[in-house]
N, C-alpha and C positions, 0 to 999 in steps of 0.2 A: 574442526580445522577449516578455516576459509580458504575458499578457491579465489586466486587474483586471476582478475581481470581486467586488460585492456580497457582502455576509452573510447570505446565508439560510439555515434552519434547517427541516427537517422538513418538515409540510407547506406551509410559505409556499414554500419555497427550489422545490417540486416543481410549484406552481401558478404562479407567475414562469418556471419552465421550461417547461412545456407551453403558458402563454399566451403566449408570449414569449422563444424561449433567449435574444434579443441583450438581451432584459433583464436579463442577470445583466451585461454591461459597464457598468461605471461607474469612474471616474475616482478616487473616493474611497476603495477596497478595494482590496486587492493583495497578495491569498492567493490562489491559484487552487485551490494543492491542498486547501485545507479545501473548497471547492467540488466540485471531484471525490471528494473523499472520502466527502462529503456524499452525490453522488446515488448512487455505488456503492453505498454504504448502505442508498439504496429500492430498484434495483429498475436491468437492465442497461439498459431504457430511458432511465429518468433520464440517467444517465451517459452513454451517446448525445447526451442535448440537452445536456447540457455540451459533452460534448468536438467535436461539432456547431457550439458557438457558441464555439470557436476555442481553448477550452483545452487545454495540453498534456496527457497523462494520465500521464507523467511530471514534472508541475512539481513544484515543491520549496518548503517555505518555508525560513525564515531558517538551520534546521542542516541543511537540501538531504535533511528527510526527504519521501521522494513521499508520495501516500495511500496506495500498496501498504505502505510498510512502518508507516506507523498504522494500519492496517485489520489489519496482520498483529500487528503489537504488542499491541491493542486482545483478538485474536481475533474479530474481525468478519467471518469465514469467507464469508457471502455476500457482501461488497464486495472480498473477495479473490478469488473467483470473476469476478465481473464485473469489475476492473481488469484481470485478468491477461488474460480474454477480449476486451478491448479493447484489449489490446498494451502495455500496464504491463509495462516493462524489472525483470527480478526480479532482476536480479544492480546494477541501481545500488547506492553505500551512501553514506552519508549522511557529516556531515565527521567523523566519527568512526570512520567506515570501517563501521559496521553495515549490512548488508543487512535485508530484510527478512525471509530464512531464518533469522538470527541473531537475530532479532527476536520471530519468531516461538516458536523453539526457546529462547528464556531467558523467557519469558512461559510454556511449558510449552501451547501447543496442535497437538498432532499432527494435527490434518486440517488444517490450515493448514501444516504442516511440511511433508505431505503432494502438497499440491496446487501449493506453490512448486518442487517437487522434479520434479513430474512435468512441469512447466512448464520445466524447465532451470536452476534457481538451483544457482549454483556450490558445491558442498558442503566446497568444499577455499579457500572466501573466508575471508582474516582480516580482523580488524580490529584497529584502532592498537595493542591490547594482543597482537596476536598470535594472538589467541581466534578457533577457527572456532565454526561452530553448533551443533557436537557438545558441544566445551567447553563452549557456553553451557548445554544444557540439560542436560547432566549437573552442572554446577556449580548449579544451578538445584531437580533433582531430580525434573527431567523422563522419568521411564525410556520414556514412551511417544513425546514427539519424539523423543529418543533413537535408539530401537529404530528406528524408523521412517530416521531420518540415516543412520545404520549397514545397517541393508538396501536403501540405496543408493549404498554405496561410502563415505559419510563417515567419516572417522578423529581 
């Protein structure tokens, strides 16, 4: 069952959390993961008081992408950090079949490639076209996600 919540942004989203997590439930929002994505963003605390006030840190919106794999799309390295250290599943993919490794690696950010890799994300996942991560960041022209996928068995 999804938990709705509110649209907060930045610092408002961070002071509704700390005065309040059950204040981010409201009846008239339902994105959860812009909200997780959100506090991952500030700081691993934040994200504590979300996922505290019943969010999954896996939820998904409408194309079932988590915040893991927008934070990794994005290259927002510190909210990739803190998601994954709050138990963000890195091998989900989204209904296109993209991971967030695949994600990361066609966006061209190697400590992102880095730190999903070392977290366990499947380096031998396709997606509907068939394309692993490696494909992506070489078709991309990524050589340092790349190098980085391939010095962990990716092919």
């Amino acid at each position: 069952m999804r938990t709705n919540i509110k649209k907060y942004t930045g610092t408002a989203m961070l002071a509704a959390m700390f005065a309040a997590p059950s204040a981010l439930a409201d009846d008239h929002y339902s994105n959860p993961q812009e909200a997780v994505l959100n506090a991952a963003s500030h700081s691993q605390a934040a994200l504590q008081k979300v996922l505290d006030s019943g969010v999954d840190v896996n939820a998904t919106d409408d194309d079932r992408d988590t915040a893991l794999m927008e934070a990794a799309e994005t290259g927002n390295t510190a909210a990739v950090r803190n998601l994954i250290n709050a138990g963000a599943n890195v091998n989900l993919q989204n209904e296109d079949a993209e991971s967030a490794l695949m994600m990361a690696a066609a966006e061209g950010h190697p400590d992102i490639v880095k730190a999903l890799l070392a977290a366990g994300a499947n380096v031998s996942a396709v997606d509907e076209d068939g394309e692993t991560a490696l494909n992506k960041a070489i078709d991309g022209g990524h050589d340092a996600a790349a190098n980085a996928i391939r010095q962990s068995g990716g092919m």
